[in-house]
C-alpha positions as semicolon CSV with decimal commas, in nm:
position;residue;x (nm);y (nm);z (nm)
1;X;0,079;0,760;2,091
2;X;-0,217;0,762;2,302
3;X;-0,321;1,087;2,220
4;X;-0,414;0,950;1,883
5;X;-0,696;0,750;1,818
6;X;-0,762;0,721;1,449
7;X;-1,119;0,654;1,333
8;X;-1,241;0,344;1,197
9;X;-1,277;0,422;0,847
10;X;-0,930;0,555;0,816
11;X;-0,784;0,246;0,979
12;X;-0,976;0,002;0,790
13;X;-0,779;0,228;0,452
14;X;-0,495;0,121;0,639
15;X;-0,531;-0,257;0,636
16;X;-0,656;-0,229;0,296
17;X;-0,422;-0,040;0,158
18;X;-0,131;-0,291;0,403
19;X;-0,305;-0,593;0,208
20;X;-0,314;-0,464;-0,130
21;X;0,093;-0,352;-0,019
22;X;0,149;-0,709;0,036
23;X;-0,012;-0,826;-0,311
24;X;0,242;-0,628;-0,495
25;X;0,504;-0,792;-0,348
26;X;0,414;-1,106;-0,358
27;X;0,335;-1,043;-0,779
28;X;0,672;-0,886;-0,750
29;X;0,849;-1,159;-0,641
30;X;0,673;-1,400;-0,922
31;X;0,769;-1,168;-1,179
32;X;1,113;-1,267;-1,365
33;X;1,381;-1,000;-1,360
34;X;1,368;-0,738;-1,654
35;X;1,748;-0,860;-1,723
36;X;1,660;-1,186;-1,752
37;X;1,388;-1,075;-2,011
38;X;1,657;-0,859;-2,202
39;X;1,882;-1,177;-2,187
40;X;1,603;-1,430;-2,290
41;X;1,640;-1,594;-2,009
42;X;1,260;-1,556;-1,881
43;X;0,999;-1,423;-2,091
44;X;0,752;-1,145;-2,021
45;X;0,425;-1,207;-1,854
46;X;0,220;-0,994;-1,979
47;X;-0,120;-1,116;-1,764
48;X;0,060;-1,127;-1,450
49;X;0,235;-0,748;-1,516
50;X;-0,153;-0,634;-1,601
51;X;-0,190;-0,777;-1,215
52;X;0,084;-0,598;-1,116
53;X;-0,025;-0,275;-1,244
54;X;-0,421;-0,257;-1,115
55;X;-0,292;-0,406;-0,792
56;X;-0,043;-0,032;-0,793
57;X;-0,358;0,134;-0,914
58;X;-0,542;0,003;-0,615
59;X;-0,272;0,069;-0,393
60;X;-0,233;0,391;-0,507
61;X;-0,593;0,509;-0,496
62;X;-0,557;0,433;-0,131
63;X;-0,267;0,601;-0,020
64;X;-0,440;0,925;-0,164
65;X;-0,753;0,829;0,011
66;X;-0,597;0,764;0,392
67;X;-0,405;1,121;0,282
68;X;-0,713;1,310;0,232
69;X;-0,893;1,156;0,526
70;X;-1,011;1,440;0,741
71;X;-0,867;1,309;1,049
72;X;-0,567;1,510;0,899
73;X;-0,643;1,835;0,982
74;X;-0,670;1,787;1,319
75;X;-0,369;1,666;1,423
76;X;-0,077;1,816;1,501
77;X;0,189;1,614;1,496
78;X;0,128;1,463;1,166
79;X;0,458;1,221;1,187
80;X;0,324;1,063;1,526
81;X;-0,037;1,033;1,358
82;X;0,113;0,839;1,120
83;X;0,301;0,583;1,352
84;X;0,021;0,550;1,579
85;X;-0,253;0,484;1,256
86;X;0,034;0,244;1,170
87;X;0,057;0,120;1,472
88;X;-0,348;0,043;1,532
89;X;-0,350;-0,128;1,175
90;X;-0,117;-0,393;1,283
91;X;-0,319;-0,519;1,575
């Protein structure tokens, strides 16, 4: 994956979009089950769903960001691009 070396802007999309990934999990995981709700076992939160979806809108806006990047177009092996922008966000 040497051959790609994505630029800075795209990788810093990266780790924002792999934080903003890990803040709708972790409002996922606080969130009670929608059978539970239906049961009325938990009730709905509605302030911590509204976090739920701008953190998606956020993590949305993004994805469609680091997929317009220009950096794109001139690879050509998108699939390996991918890995090895992956790869560089992690360290």
């Amino acid at each position: 994956m040497a051959d790609f070396d994505p630029p800075t802007d795209l990788l810093e999309l990266k780790r924002a979009f792999n934080v903003i990934d890990a803040r709708c999990e972790e409002i996922s995981a606080t969130l009670p089950s929608n059978v539970a709700v239906l049961e009325g076992k938990a009730e709905f939160d509605v302030e911590r769903q509204a976090e739920l979806v701008e953190a998606r809108s956020d993590r949305l806006r993004l994805v469609e960001e680091i997929n317009r990047h220009p950096w794109w177009s001139a690879v050509d092996d998108r699939h390996a691009a991918w890995r090895a922008l992956h790869q560089a966000a992690q360290s």
